[in-house]
C-alpha positions in Angstrom: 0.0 0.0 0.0 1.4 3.8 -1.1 1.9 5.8 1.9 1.8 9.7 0.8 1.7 13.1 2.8 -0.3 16.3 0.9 0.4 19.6 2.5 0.1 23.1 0.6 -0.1 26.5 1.2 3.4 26.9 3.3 4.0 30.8 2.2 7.8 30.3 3.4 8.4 33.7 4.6 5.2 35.5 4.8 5.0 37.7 7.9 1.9 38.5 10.2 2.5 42.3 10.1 6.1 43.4 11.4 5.7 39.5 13.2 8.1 37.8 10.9 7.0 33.7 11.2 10.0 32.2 9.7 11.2 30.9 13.2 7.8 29.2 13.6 7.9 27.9 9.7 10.8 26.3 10.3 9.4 24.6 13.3 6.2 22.9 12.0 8.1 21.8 9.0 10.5 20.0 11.0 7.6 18.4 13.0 6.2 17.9 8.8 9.3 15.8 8.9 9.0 14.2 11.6 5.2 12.5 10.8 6.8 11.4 7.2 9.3 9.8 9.0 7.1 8.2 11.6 4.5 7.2 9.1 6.9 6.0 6.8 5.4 8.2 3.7 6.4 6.6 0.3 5.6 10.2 -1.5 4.8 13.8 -0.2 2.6 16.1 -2.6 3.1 19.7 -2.2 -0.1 21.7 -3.5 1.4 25.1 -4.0 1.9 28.5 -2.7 5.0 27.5 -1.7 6.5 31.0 -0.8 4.5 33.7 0.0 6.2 36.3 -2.7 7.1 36.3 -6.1 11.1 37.3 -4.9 11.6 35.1 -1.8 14.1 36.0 0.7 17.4 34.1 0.9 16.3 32.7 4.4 13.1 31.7 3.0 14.7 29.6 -0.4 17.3 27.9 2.0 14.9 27.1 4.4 12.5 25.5 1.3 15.5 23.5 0.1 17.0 22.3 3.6 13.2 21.1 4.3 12.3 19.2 1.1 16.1 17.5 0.7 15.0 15.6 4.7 11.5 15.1 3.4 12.8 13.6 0.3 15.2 11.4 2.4 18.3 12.0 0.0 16.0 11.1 -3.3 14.5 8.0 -1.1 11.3 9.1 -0.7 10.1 11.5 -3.6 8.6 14.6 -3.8 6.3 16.2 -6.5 5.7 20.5 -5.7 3.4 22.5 -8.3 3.5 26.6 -8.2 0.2 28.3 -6.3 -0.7 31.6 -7.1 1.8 33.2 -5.2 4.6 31.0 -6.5 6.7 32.5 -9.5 6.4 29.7 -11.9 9.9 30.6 -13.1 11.7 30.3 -9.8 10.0 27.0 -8.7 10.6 25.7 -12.3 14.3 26.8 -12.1 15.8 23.9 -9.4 13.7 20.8 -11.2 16.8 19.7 -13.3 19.3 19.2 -9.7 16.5 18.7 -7.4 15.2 15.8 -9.4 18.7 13.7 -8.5 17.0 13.9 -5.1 13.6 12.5 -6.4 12.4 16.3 -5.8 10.0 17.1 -8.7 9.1 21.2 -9.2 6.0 21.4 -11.9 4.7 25.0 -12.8 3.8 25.5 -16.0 1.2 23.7 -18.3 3.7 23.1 -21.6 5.8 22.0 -19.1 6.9 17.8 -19.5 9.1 16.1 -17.4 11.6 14.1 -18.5 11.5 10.3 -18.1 14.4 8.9 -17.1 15.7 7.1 -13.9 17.4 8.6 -10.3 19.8 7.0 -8.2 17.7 6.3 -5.3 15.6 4.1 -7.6 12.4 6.6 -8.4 12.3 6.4 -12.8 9.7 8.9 -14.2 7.9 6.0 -16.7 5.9 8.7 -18.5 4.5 12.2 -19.1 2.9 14.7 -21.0 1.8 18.3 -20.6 0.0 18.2 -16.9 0.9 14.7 -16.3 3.7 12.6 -14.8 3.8 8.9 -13.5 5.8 7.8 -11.5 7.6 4.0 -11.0 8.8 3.6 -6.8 11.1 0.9 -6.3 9.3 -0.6 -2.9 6.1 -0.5 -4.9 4.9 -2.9 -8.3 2.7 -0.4 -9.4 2.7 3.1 -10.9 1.9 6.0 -9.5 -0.1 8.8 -12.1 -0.3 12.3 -11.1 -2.4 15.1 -13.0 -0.7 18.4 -12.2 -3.0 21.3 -12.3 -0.8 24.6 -10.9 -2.0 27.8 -10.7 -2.7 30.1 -14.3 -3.5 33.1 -14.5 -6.2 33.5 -16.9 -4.0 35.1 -19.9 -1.6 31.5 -18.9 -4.7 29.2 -19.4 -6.2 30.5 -22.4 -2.8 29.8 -24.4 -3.0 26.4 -23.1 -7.1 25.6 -23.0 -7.4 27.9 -26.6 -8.9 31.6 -26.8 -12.4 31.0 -24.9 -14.2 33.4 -23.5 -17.3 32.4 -21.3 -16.8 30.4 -17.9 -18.9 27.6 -19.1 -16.6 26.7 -21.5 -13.2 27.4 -19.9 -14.5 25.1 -17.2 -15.3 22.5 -19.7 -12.2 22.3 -21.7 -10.3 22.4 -18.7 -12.3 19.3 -17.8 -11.9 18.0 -20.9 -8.0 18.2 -21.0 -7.9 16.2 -17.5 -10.2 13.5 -18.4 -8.3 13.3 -22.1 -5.1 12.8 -20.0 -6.6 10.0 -17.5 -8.5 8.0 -20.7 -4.3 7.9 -21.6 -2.4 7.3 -19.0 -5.0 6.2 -15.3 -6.0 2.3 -15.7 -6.5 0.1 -12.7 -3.4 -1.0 -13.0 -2.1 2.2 -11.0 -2.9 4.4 -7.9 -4.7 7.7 -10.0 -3.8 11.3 -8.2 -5.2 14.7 -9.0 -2.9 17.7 -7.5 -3.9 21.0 -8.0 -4.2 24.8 -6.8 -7.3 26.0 -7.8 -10.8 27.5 -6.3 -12.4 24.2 -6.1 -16.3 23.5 -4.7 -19.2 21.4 -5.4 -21.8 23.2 -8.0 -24.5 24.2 -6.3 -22.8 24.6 -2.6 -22.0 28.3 -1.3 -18.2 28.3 -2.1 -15.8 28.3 0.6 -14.4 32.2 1.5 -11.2 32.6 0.6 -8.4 33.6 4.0 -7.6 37.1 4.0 -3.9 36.5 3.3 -4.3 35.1 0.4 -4.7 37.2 -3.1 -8.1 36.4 -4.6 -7.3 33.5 -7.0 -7.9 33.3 -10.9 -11.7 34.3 -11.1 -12.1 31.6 -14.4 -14.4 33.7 -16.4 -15.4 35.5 -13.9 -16.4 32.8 -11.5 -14.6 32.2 -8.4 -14.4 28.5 -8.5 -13.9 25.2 -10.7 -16.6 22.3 -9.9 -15.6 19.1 -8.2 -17.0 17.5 -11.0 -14.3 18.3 -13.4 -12.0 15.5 -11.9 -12.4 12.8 -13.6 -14.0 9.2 -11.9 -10.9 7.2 -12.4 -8.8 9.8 -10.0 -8.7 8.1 -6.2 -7.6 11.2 -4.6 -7.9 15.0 -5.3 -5.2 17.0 -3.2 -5.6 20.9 -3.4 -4.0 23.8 -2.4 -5.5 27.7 -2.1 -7.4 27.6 1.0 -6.0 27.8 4.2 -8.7 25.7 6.6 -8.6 21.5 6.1 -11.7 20.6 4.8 -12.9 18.4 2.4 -14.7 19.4 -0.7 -16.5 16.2 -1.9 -16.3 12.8 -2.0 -17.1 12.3 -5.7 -15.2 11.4 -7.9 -13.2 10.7 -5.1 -12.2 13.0 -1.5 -11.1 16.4 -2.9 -9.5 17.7 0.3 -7.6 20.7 1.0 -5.0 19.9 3.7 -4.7 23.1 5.0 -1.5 25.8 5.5 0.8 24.7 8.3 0.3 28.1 9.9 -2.5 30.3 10.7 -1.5 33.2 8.3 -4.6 35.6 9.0 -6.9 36.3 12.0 -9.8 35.2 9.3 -7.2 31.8 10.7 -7.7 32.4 14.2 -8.6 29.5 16.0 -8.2 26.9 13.0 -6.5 23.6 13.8 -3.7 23.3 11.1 -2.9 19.7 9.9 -1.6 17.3 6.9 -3.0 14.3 5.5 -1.8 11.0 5.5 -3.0 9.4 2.5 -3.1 5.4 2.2 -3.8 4.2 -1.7 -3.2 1.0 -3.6 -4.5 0.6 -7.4 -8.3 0.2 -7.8 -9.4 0.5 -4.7 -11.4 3.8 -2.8 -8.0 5.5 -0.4 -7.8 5.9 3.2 -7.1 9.3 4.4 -6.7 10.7 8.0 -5.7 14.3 8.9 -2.7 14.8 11.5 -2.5 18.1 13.1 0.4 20.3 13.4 1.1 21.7 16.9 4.0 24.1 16.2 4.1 27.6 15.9 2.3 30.4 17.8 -1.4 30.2 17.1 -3.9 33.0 16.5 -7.0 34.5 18.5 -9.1 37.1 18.4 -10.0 38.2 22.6 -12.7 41.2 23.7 -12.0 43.0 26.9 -14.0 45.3 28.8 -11.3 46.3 31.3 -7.4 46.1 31.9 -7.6 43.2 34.4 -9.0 40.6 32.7 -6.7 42.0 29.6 -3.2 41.6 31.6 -4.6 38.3 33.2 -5.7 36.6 29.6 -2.1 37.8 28.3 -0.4 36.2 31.2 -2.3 33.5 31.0 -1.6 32.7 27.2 2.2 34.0 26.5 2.8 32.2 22.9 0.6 33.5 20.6 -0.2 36.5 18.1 -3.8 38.2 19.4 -5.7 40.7 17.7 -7.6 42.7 20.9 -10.9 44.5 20.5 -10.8 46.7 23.6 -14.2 47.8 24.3 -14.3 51.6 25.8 -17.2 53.9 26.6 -14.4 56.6 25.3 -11.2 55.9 23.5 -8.4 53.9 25.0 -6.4 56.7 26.8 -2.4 56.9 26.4 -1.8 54.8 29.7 -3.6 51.5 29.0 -2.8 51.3 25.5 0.9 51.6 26.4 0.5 49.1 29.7 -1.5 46.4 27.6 0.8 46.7 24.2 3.7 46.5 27.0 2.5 43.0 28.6 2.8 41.1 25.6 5.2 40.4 23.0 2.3 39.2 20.1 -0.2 41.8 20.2 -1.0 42.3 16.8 -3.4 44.8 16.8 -5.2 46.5 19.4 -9.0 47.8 18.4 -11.1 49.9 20.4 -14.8 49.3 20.1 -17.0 52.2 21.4 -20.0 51.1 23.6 -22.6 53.3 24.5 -22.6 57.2 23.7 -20.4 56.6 21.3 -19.8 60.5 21.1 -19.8 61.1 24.7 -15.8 62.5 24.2 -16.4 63.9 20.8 -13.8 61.5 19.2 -17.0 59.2 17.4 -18.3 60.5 13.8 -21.7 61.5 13.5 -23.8 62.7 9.8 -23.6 66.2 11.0 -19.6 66.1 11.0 -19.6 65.6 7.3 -19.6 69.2 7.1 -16.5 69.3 9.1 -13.4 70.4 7.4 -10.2 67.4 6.8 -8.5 68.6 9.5 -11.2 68.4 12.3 -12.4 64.8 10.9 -8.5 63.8 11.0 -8.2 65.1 15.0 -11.3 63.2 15.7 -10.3 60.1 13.8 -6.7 59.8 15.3 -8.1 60.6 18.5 -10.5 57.6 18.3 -7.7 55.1 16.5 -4.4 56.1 19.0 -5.9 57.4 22.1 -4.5 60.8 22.4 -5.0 63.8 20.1 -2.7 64.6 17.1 0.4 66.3 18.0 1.0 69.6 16.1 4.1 67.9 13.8 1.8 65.3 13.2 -1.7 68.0 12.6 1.0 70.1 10.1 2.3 67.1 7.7 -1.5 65.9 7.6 -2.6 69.6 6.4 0.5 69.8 4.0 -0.4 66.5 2.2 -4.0 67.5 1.9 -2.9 71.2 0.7 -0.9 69.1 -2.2 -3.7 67.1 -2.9 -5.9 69.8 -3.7 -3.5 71.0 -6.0 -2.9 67.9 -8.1 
């Protein structure tokens, strides 16, 4: 029976804010490794949005390739990465050609084939096409197919699906193209994959809201999502990437799961329990899959407070963790307990005031009759509201020059 681990979604170094998490990414994918290891995984799929920027950092490329050369065991256990839609297809297609030799394989780009041929550590790609690789494991008799379905932008997947304009049909020739490749290439005779980084839900269904750190995703003909239905009934297991929460999508054709990211990247996160699946398949037969959750790394809440007390006591109380604080005030939160509350913890990400009551009481609320108020007045009142304390007068004079400028553009 193939053993395999789908993650996604690891945005190697994103940051929370001025919070940078790569200290904390480097922690859960060390405990990643750790549950291959323990589970003895045959094959790890990574469903995109591997970094979180176009031009990743240094620290965040090295950290990618220490990570994914102990998952891969030295080329003994392989591992198959598309691009998401924060991935620069370029640079994760750039490595393929070394990191294959350790039975790493980087797929971003729909023209893109891999070439067959045969590793040291055993793994031989037997064959492949355009969105398409199988894959021959020396502990295993059978193949393993793969159809690889990174992210496009929609320019990207018209020169690859042909100039079409309504969502009906981009949907259906993309359908089309993966069910042409599995009439090919997925038999019986071989454990059937799907791995992609796309929008998916069930037609019909409400779809799924998309995290707040991630950029809204290819909109295919102005639709937000591509239908469960697209995959095609001889796949066994659909792993996706794009959304942030584990949950899965449909069990027909087969599970389409997201695994979730290994981090909570958003407060639209807070609260989530992050996890990978453990994926058990073997050829013609309906997969077992189990989710295993990730304990590392600080995780996120949302609190409301009504006074400073119980404030200090919850942040004492929970020391490792980012928390976004609505602070609920009759007034705004003066100088003193904004300084005493932001100094008590070492995570606070944001800290909200939330009138209650008059609102007005202090002036520093909006109300319709201050629309007639002059830039400056509203700007006192709304920095009043939003800091605390009133505007100083450097701060009041660069405010009026750059609205003097404005008015003279």
């Amino acid at each position: 029976m193939l053993k395999l681990l789908h993650s996604a979604d690891w945005h190697l170094g994103k940051r929370l804010q001025e919070y940078a998490r790569l200290p904390e990414q480097q922690l859960v994918l060390e405990e990643m490794i750790e549950v291959a290891d323990r589970e003895d995984v045959d094959l790890v799929l990574l469903a995109g949005d591997i970094f979180d920027s176009f031009n990743p950092s240094h620290e965040a490329v090295e950290l990618l390739y220490k990570t994914l050369r102990k998952l891969s065991k030295d080329g003994k256990r392989p591992v198959v990465a598309i691009s998401g839609n924060h991935d620069s297809t370029q640079f994760i297609s750039a490595p393929d050609p070394l990191a294959r030799e350790l039975g790493i394989l980087f797929y971003s780009s729909y023209e893109q084939v891999l070439a067959p041929g045969k590793v040291d550590s055993g793994l031989e790609i037997t064959q492949s096409s355009p969105g398409f690789v199988e894959l021959k494991l020396p502990q295993h008799p059978f193949p393993v197919r793969i159809i690889l379905a990174p992210y496009a932008n929609e320019v990207l997947l018209k020169t690859y699906l042909g100039e079409e304009d309504k969502e009906a049909a981009l949907r259906e020739v993309l359908g089309k193209k993966w069910q042409n490749i599995a009439d090919n290439y997925c038999d019986d005779a071989g454990v059937n994959l799907f791995m992609g980084h796309f929008f998916f839900m069930k037609e019909g269904e409400k779809p799924e809201a998309e995290p707040e750190s991630e950029r809204p995703i290819l909109h295919v003909g102005g639709t937000q999502a591509l239908y469960t239905h697209l995959i095609p009934d001889s796949i066994q297991y659909a792993a996706l990437g794009h959304l942030h929460r584990y949950h899965s999508v449909d069990k027909q054709p087969c599970p389409v799961v997201y695994s979730s990211s290994p981090l909570a990247y958003s407060f639209s996160e807070a609260n989530q329990e992050k996890k990978v699946v453990l994926v058990k398949a073997e050829p013609n037969t309906p997969v077992q899959y189990e989710p295993i959750s990730l304990k590392q790394g600080r995780p996120l809440y949302q609190k409301t407070f009504s006074n400073l007390a119980d404030t200090l006591a919850w942040l004492q109380e929970n020391p490792y963790c980012f928390v976004e604080i609505i602070y609920e005030t009759t007034s705004s939160i003066d100088a003193e307990t904004r300084k005493t509350i932001m100094k008590a913890h070492d995570g606070i990400v944001n800290l909200i005031p939330r009138l209650t009551g008059d609102q007005n009481a202090d002036g520093s609320g909006l109300r319709a009759e201050d629309l007639g108020k002059d830039m400056g007045t509203l700007f006192s009142q709304f920095y009043q509201s939003s800091k605390g304390v009133a505007p100083n007068e450097e701060i009041s004079v660069l405010f009026n020059e750059i609205i003097s400028q404005n008015e003279q553009l």
